[in-house]
Structure formats: structure tokens, C-alpha cells
C-alpha positions, -999 to +999 in steps of 0.1 A: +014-284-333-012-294-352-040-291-380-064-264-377-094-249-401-085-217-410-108-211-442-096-176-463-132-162-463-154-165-433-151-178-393-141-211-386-180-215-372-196-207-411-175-231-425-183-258-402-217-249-404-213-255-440-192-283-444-195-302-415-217-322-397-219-316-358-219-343-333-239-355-308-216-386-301-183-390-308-177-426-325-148-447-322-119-444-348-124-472-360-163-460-369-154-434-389-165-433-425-136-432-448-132-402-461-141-381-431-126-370-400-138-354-369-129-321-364-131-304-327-141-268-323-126-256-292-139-221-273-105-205-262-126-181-246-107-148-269-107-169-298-118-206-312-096-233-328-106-257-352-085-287-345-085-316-374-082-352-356-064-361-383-052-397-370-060-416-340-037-404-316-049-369-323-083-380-317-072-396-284-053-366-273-082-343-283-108-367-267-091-370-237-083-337-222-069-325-186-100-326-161-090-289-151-095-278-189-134-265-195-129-248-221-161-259-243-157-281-269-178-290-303-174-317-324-184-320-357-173-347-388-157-328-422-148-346-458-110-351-459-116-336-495-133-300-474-108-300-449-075-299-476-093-267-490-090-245-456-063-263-435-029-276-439-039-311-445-026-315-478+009-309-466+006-334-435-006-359-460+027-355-481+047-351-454+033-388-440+039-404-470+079-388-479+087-407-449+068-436-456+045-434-428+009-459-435-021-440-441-036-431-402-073-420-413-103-439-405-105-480-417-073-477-429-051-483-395 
């Protein structure tokens, strides 16, 4: 399914104006600054979703989409630390580690 910004107060668009850093480039995963992780603002055309690339298959499946999808996309980089405030994170990061699953951000894979 997936990890998506939905902050309590706001669009998704303020808070990533805020918080987040957009993207002009799109690094590899293993360029990514601990700590951070990309997060890709897609334009649904009746709505937009937030989607957290929260390991490196996600990024892959996000970078890489079908060449009949146009729906625009923005990419911008968030603090882990932001993102567990206004998505569910938190809860994936438990849910990783109950099972015993290695850490999947950025320099640690």
C-alpha cells in the first residue's frame, strides 16, 4: 500500500514546502544522506499523493513508472524525523524491526 504524508493541519503541498526540500535530480539510494528520504508528490489529477520512498525498492518502483502513466510527479527530500510526525512511518519502522527485517534507509543497506 504504502507510506503517504498526510499532515493533520494543512495540504500535503504546505508541508512539503516546509519541511522538505524539492528536487531537481533525483540521486541514487545509495547518495542519500542518512536521515532523509525522498518523498514523491504525485498529481492524481482530483487529488495529490505524497508517497514516502521509504526503502529502495520503493524508490525503484516510484522512479520507474509505466511509460503510459503522465501523471506529474515532484520530488522533494524530507527528515525521517518530519516525516514520522505526518505519516505512518513510525509504525512501518516497528513493524520492520518485530520481524527482524535490517534497517532499508539510505547508507544503511
Amino acid at each position: 500500500m504504502g507510506i503517504y504524508v498526510n499532515p493533520i493541519e494543512g495540504t500535503k503541498e504546505d508541508w512539503l514546502s516546509i519541511f522538505a526540500e524539492s528536487l531537481k535530480e533525483l540521486p541514487s539510494w545509495k547518495d542519500i544522506q542518512k536521515g532523509f528520504l525522498p518523498v514523491c508528490l504525485i498529481d492524481n489529477r482530483i487529488f495529490t499523493a505524497a508517497a514516502v520512498a521509504y526503502d529502495e525498492d520503493e524508490y525503484t518502483v516510484l522512479r520507474n513508472v509505466a511509460a503510459d502513466d503522465d501523471r506529474p510527479r515532484t520530488w522533494f527530500m524530507a527528515k525521517e524525523n518530519d516525516l514520522v510526525e505526518v505519516s505512518d512511518l513510525a509504525n512501518f519502522i516497528k513493524y520492520r524491526n518485530s520481524i527482524g527485517q535490517k534497517d532499508a534507509s539510505p547508507e544503511a543497506t
